[in-house]
N, C-alpha and C positions, 0 to 999 in steps of 0.2 A: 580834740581828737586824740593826741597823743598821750593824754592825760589819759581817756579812757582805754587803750591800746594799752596801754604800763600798767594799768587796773587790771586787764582780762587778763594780761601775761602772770602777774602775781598770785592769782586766782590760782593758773596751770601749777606755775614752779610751786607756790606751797603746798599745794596737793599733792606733788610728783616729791619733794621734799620730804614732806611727812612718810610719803608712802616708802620709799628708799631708807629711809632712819629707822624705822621700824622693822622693816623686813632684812637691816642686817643686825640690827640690833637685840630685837628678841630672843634667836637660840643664843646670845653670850649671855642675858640676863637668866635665862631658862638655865643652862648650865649653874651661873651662879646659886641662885636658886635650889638647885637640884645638891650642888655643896652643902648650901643653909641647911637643907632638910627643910625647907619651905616650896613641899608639895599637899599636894589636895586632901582635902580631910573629906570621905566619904561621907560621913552622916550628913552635911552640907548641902550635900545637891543633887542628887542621883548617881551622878558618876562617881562607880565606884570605879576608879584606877588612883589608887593613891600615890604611882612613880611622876604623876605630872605635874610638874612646879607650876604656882599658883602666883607668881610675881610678875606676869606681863603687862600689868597694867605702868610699870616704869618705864617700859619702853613706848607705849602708846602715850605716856605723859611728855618724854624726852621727843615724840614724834608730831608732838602737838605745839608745847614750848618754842624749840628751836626753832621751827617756821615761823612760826607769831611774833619770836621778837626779831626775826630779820624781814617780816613784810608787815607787819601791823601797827599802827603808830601807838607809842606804849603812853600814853600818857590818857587821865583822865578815866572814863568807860572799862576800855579794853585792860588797864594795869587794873584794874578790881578784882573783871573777870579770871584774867591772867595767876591773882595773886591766889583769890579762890578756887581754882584749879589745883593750886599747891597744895594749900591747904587737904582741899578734898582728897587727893592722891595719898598726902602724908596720911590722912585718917585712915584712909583704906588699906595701904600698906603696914601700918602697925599692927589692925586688927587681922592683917596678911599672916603677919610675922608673929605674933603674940594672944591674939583674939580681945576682944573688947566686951565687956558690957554692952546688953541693948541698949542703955541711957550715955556709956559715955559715946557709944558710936551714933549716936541723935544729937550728942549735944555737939561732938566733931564737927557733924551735917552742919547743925543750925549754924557753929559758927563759921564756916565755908562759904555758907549761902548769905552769910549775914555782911559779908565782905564785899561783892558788887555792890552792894545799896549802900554801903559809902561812901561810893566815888561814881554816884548819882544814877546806879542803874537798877530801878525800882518801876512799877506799876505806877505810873502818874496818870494816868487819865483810864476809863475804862466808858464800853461802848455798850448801852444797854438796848435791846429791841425797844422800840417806839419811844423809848422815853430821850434818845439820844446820848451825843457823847458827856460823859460828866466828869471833871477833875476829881482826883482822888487826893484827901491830905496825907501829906508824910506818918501820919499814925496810922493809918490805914496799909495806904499801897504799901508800905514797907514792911509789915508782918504779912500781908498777903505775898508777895514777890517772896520772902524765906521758907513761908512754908509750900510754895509751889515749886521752890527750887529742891528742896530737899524732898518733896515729892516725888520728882521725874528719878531722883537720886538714886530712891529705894526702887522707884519701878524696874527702871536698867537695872539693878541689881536682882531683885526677883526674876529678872528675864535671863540670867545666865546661868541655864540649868543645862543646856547641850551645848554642844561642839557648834562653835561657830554663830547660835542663836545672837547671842547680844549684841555682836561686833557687824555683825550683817543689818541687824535690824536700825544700827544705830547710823550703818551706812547709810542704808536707804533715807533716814531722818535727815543725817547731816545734806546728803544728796538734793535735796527739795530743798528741805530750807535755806540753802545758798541759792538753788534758782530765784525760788522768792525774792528774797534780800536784794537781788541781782532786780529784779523786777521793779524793787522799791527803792532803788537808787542807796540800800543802805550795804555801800562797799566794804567799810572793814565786816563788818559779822556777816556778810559774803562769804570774805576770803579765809574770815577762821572754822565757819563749816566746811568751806573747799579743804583746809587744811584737816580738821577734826574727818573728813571720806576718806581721804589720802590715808591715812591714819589707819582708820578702821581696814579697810581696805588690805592693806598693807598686813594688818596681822591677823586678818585672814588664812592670809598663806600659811600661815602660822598653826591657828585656831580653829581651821576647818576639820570635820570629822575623819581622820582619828586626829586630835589635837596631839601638838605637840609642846604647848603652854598653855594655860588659862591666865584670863585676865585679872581674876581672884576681883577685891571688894577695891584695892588700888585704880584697875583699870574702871569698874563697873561705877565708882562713884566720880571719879573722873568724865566717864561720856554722858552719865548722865547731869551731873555740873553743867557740862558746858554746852548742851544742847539747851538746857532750860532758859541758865542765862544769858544763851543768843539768843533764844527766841521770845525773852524780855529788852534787852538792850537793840533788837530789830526790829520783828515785827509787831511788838506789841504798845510798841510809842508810836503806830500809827493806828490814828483815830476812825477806826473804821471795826465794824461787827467781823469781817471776814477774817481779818487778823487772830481776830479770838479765834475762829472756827479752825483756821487752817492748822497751826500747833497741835491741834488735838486731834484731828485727823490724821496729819501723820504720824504722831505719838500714839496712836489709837490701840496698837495690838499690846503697848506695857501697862497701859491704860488699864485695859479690858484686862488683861491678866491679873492686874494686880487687884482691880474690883472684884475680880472672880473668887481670888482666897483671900481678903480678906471679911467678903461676907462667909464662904465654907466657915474659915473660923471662927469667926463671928456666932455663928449658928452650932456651932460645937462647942462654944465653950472657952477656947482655945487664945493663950496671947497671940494678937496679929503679927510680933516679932519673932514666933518662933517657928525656924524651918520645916519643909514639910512638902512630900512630892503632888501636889495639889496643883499646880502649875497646868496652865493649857500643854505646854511640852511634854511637860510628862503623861495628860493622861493619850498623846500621842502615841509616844510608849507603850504603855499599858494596854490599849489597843493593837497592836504589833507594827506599828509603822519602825522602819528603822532610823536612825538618828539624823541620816542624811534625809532623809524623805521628811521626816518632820518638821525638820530643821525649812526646808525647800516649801513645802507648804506653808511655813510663818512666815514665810520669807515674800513667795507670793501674795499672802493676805496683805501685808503691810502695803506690799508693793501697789496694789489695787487703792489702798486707801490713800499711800503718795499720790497717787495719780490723780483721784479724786479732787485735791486739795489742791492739784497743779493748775486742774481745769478750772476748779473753783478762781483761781487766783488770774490767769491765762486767757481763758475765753469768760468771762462773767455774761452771763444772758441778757443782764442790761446796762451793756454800755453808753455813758453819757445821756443817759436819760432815756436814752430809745432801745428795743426788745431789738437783739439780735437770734435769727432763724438759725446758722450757723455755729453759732454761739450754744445757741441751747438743745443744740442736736448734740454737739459733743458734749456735753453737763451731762446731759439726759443719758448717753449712750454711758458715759467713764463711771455714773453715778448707779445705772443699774447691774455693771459688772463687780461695784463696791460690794455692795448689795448681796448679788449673787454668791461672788464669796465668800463672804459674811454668813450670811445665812447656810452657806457649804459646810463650813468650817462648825459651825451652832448644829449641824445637820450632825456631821462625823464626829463628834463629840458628846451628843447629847448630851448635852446644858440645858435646855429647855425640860427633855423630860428629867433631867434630875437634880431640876429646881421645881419640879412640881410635888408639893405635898402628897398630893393624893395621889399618884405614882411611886412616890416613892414608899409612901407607907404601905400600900399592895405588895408593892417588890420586898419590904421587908416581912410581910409575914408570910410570904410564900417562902423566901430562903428558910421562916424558925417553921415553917411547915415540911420541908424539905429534910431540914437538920432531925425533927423528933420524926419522922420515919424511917430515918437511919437507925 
């Protein structure tokens, strides 16, 4: 009992930890920064304000670190992740400070992501419908486990187009996926998403509209590192289909965003690596929503699909072998509110119709019809 009382307490302090390092940390780095002449390069993201230094991701690293290594036991798993973190941050931070190649900041990725699966935190078994669970060999699970790391990597990074977007949305992730973890008895990558919310959280204060730092490719390949690799080194060594589903639910909005252009590009012609206000956020924007309100609406969406994934994991409809009534009232109920926003959000966007050909090709010759009667 005392064991797990010093558990839950560590959970709190790393979270209140992180959040407190962060939130006095970031305006001293943002000043620095603001020295370097390491603020925001407009062509990059939308926001054009180029007086806002783009280095906060060293304080969200320094607010991650120092908790982890005064509550996490460093050895084995967690020193992988730990070390890939570094990694991941240094990458982001040069390309902060300097700009990178698309290929050398892929090959950064890889080798960041390629660092937990050294010190044994990789895909080893995976859950397929009806066919059940199957061992995965080390040549396998281990190129899958890199490239789903440097996956989540890019996706947070495509997601920090406004004020406060990526840091919010990554709360809400870390947020769940510690209750989880907490559900599945798997206490350290518990306490280092508890820490990675604290985190986010924290430089919110910061990051929120009108920002007063971004977290530039430092901070954004950093949260997304280390949301991936906890949700490999937690929940995905347990042998169960739900484990797969839940990750992906509540990852779902960098998900969906990041499928979203890189088919646009795809369909244009266009390298997948190169910037471009195409982003669910932005066509927020472009619609007239303001920044806070977009920002609040992706905010909500995620937050619907956390939820989803809580129930999912929380109430399951058939426990122990027998249909629970309770159980599948609230699935049913959290599952058609996913849903609803979901399809809200596909509604005020129109995705739907302008993924349809045959709309869209109407809609273009009525514009060259419009233009030749000018």
């Amino acid at each position: 009992m005392w064991h797990d009382l010093r558990t839950h307490l560590e959970l709190v302090w790393g979270a209140l930890l992180a959040f407190l390092i962060v939130i006095v940390l970031a305006p001293a780095i943002g000043g620095v920064a603001r020295y370097l002449r390491l603020v925001d390069r407009p062509h990059e993201g939308g926001r054009a304000r180029p007086g806002i230094p783009r280095l906060g991701g060293i304080a969200l690293f320094l607010g991650i670190f120092v908790p982890a290594v005064a509550f996490l036991p460093l050895g084995g798993e967690m020193r992988g992740i730990l070390l890939g973190a570094a990694v991941a941050t240094t990458v982001g931070a040069i390309d902060d400070f300097r700009g990178l190649a698309w290929w050398q900041k892929l090959a950064g990725q890889v080798a960041a992501a390629s660092i937990p699966t050294l010190y044994g935190t990789w895909v080893h078994r995976f859950t397929f419908p009806v066919l059940g669970v199957h061992e995965l060999p080390s040549v396998v699970g281990v190129p899958l486990t890199v490239l789903g790391i440097v996956a989540v990597m890019n996706m947070v990074n495509f997601l920090d187009g406004l004020d406060g977007l990526a840091a919010g949305v990554c709360a809400i992730s870390a947020g769940s996926f510690c209750l989880i973890n907490i559900s599945l008895d798997r206490w350290a990558a518990a306490i280092l998403t508890a820490i990675v919310f604290g985190a986010c959280v924290g430089f919110l204060r910061h990051n929120f509209y009108p920002a007063r730092i971004f977290m530039g490719d430092s901070g954004a390949l950093l949260l997304g590192f280390t949301l991936a690799a906890v949700s490999v080194q937690g929940l995905l060594k347990t042998a169960a289909l739900a484990t797969l589903v839940l990750p992906l639910l509540v990852l779902a909005v960098p998900v969906l965003d990041t499928s979203f252009v890189i088919a646009k590009r795809l369909r244009s012609g266009e390298p997948i690596y190169t910037a471009d206000a195409r982003h669910l956020h932005h066509r927020f924007v472009r619609l007239g929503f303001s920044q806070r309100r977009a920002v609040v609406y992706l905010y909500a969406w995620c937050g619907t699909l956390a939820l989803a994934a809580l129930a999912t994991r929380f109430a399951p409809p058939h426990p122990r072998g027998r249909w629970d009534g309770s159980n599948l009232a609230v699935d049913a109920a959290v599952g058609v509110l996913a849903v609803a926003a979901s399809v809200y959000i596909v509604y005020v966007l129109e995705i739907v119709k302008l993924a349809n050909p045959f709309i869209r090709r109407r809609e273009e010759r009525a514009r060259t019809a419009t233009r030749k009667s000018a």
